[in-house]
N, C-alpha and C positions, 0 to 999 in steps of 0.2 A: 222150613223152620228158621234157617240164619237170617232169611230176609226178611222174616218178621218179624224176630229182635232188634234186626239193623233199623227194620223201618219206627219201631215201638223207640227204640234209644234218640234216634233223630228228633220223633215228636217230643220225646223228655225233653230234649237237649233246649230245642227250636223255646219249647213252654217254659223251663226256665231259665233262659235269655232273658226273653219278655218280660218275665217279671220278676227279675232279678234286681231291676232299680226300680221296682215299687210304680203304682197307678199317681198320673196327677191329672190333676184338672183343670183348667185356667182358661175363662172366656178370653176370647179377642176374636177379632174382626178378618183373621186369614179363611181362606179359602178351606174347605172341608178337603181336598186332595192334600193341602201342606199340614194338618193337623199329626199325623199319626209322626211324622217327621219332630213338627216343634217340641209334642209332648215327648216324645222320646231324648230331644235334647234337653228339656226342663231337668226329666227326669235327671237324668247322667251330669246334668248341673249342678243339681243338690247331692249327687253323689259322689262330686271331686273330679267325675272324668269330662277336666274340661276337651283337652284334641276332640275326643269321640264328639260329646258336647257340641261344640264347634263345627263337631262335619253335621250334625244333624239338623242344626240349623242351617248352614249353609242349601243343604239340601230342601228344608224348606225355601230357602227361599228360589234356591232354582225354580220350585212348583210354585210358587206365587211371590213374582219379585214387589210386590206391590205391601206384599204383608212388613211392617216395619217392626213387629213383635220378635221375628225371626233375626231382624238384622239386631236388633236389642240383645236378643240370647246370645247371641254369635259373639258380641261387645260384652258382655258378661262373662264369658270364659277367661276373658282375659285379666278378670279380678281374684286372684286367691285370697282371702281377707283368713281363714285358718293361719295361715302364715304369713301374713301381711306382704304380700304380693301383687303389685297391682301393675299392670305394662298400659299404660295410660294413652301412649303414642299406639299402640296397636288395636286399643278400645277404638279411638278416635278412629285409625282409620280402615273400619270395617267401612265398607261402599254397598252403597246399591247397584243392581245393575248398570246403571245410566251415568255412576260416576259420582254420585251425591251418596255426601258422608250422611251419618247417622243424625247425628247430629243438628241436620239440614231436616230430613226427613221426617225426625219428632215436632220441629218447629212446626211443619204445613202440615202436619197432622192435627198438633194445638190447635193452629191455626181454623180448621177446617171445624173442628168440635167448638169453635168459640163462634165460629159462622152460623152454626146450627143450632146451639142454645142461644144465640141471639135470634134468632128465625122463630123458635118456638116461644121467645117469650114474647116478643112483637106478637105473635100470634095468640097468646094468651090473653094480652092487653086488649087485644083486639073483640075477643072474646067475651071477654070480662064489661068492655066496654058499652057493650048492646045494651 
């Protein structure tokens, strides 16, 4: 009997964790393994707990250093705007694995979506022109 309270209390406990900072949703382009990581950072984002916040991006991006959404979150904890708080120097220098700031990273990301809808509209042109 006590170990099926114990185990019954743990699932309470474990179920509201989870959703004690609320469901979000937000497309991006990271890896289905670093998801459950980013949304959990979002969440804890909008709910003041930058540190936590922070580690859970971080954690994404361990699972996919490639996702730059995650190193964005990560940069994000370090704005309090409730209390007008911003560590600007510590925004900047969140890093990607490889050593490239954020910063760098949203550039060749621009960069790569401006490669692409230029690709598609060449290709539209192209289209259109037959």
């Amino acid at each position: 009997m006590n170990r099926t309270v114990a185990c019954l209390f743990a699932l309470l406990i474990s179920t509201t964790a989870a959703a004690q900072y609320g469901e979000v949703s937000f497309a991006n382009t990271g890896s289905d393994a670093a998801q459950p990581s980013f949304l959990r950072g979002l969440a804890l984002l909008h709910d003041f707990e930058y540190p936590s916040a922070a580690n859970a991006f971080r954690e994404a991006q361990k699972i996919d250093p490639d996702f730059v959404m995650a190193y964005w979150g990560e940069a994000m904890t370090y704005t309090h705007p409730v209390w007008y708080q911003q560590d600007a120097d510590a925004a900047r220098a969140v890093k990607h694995g490889d050593g490239a700031c954020l910063a760098v990273l949203v550039r060749e990301r621009q960069h790569q979506l401006v490669e692409r809808s230029d690709s598609h509209q060449r290709c539209l042109q192209e289209l259109h022109a037959s």
